[in-house]
C-alpha positions in Angstrom: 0.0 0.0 0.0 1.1 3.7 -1.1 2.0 5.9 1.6 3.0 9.6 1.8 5.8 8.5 4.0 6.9 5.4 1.4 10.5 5.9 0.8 11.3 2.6 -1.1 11.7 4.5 -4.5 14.4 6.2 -3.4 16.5 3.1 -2.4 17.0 2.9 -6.2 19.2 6.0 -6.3 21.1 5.0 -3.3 24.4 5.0 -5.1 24.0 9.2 -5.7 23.4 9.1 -2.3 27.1 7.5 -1.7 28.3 9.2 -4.7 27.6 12.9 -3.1 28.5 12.0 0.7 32.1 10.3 -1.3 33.1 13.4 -3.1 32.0 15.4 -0.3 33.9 14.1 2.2 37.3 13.9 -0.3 36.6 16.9 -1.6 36.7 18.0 2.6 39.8 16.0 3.1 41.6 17.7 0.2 40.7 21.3 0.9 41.2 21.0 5.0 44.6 19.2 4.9 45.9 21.3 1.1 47.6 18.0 0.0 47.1 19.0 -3.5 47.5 22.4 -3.0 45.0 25.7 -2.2 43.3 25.1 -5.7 39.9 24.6 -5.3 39.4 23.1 -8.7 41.8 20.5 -8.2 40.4 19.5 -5.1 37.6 19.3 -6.6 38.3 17.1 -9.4 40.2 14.7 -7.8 37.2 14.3 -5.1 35.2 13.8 -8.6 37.2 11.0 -9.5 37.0 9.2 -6.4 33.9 9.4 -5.8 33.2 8.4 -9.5 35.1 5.1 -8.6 32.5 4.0 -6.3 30.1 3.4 -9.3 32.5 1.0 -10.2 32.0 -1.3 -6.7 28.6 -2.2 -5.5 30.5 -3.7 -2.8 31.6 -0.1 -1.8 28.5 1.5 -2.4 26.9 -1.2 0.3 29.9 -0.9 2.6 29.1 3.1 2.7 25.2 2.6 2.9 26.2 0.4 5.8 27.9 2.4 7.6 25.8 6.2 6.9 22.9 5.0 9.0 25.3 3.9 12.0 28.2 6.9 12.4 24.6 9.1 12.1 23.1 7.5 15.3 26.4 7.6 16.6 26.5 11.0 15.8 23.4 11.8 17.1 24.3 10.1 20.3 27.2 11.8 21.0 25.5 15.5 20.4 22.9 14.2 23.2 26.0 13.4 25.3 27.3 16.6 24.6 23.8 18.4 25.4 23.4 16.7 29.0 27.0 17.7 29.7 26.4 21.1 29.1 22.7 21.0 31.0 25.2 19.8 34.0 27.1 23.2 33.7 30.0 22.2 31.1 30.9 25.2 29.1 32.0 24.1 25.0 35.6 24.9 26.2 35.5 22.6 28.3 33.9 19.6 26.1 36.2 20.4 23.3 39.4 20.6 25.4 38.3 17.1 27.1 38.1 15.7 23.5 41.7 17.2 22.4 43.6 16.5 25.7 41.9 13.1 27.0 43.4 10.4 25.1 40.6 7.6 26.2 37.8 9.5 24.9 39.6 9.7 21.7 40.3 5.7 21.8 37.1 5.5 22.3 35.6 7.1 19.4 37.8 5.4 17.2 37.2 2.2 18.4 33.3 3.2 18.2 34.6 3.9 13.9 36.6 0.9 13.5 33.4 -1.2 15.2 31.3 0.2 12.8 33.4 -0.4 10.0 34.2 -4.0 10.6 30.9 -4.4 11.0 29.9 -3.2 7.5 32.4 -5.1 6.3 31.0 -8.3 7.7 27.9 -7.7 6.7 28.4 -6.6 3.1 31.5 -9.5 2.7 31.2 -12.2 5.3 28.6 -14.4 3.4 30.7 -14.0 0.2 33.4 -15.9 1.9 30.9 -18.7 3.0 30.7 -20.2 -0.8 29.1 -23.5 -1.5 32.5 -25.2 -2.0 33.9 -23.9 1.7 35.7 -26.3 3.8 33.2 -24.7 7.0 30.0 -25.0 4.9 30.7 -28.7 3.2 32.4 -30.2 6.9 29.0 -29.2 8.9 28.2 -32.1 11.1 24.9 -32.5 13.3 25.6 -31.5 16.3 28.1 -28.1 15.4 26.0 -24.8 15.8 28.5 -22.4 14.8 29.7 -23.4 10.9 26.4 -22.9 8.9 25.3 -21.2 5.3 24.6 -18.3 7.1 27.3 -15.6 8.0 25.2 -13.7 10.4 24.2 -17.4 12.2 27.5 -18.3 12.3 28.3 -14.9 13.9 25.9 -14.5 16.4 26.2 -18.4 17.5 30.1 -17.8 17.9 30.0 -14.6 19.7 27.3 -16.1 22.4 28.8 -19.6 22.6 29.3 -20.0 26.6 33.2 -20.6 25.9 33.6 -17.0 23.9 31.4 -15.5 27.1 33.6 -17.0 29.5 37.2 -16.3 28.0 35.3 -12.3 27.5 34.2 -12.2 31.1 37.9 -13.1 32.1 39.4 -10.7 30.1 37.3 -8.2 31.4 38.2 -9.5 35.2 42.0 -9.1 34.5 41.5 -5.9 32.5 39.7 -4.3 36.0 41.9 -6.3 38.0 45.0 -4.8 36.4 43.3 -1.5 35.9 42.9 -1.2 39.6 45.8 -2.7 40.8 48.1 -0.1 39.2 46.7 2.8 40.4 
């Protein structure tokens, strides 16, 4: 049924989408860091180009429609952060020179990136690499839960099998216990 809110047409065009936020952000990239110079045009063209390579990879135009929606709520998430900090009496001085001088919030939004990006590669890739002819696929006895047909099975069932819990839940034991043991 037709709705005023249906938006399923324009998942047809989502590689302009990709093409615009690609050249975009390159053409960013080029003009904040000058590697190619002050001229604009340049910058511009060669932001062009790259971004004219994604047509060439639907893998990289899925990878990127992976990962918009995420760094967004991400995004969003952090402004909220931000927001409450600053209901609490945090002035922007202080917020940005807590990002630029406190290395662990800095890990920690680059490990929030690289999540997000191995996770789009997973999704977009990891059944590609379970092929008909796989040695985990073709070996699949009765009783194994964790080498099926189906990457995001196989993904899920590995990451909650009591064994990986365990050996996570000790990590994070030692990580506290060393943690607190140095201070």
């Amino acid at each position: 049924m037709a709705t005023i809110l249906d938006v399923n047409l324009l998942q047809s065009f989502d590689f302009v989408f990709v093409i615009l936020l690609v050249w975009t952000g390159a053409f960013a990239i080029l003009h904040k860091t000058e590697a190619l110079g002050k001229n604009t045009a340049i910058n511009a063209t060669v932001a062009a180009a790259v971004s004219l390579l994604f047509l060439l990879s639907r893998t990289a135009i899925d990878i990127v429609n992976f990962i918009i929606p995420w760094f967004a709520v991400a995004i969003v998430f952090l402004f909220l952060m931000i927001l409450i900090f600053m209901m609490f009496g945090a002035n922007s001085g202080d917020i940005l020179g807590a990002l630029k001088s406190k290395e662990s919030i800095q890990w920690v939004l680059i490990a929030i990136g690289l999540i997000i990006i191995v996770a789009a590669f997973g999704n977009v890739l990891g059944q590609k690499f379970l092929g008909e002819d796989s040695p985990a696929v073709s070996n699949v006895n009765a009783t194994s839960d964790v080498a099926g047909s189906d990457f995001e099975q196989n993904v899920q069932s590995t990451l909650f099998h009591p064994k990986i819990i365990g050996l996570l839940t000790l990590f994070g034991v030692l990580i506290f216990a060393v943690a607190l043991l140095t201070v």
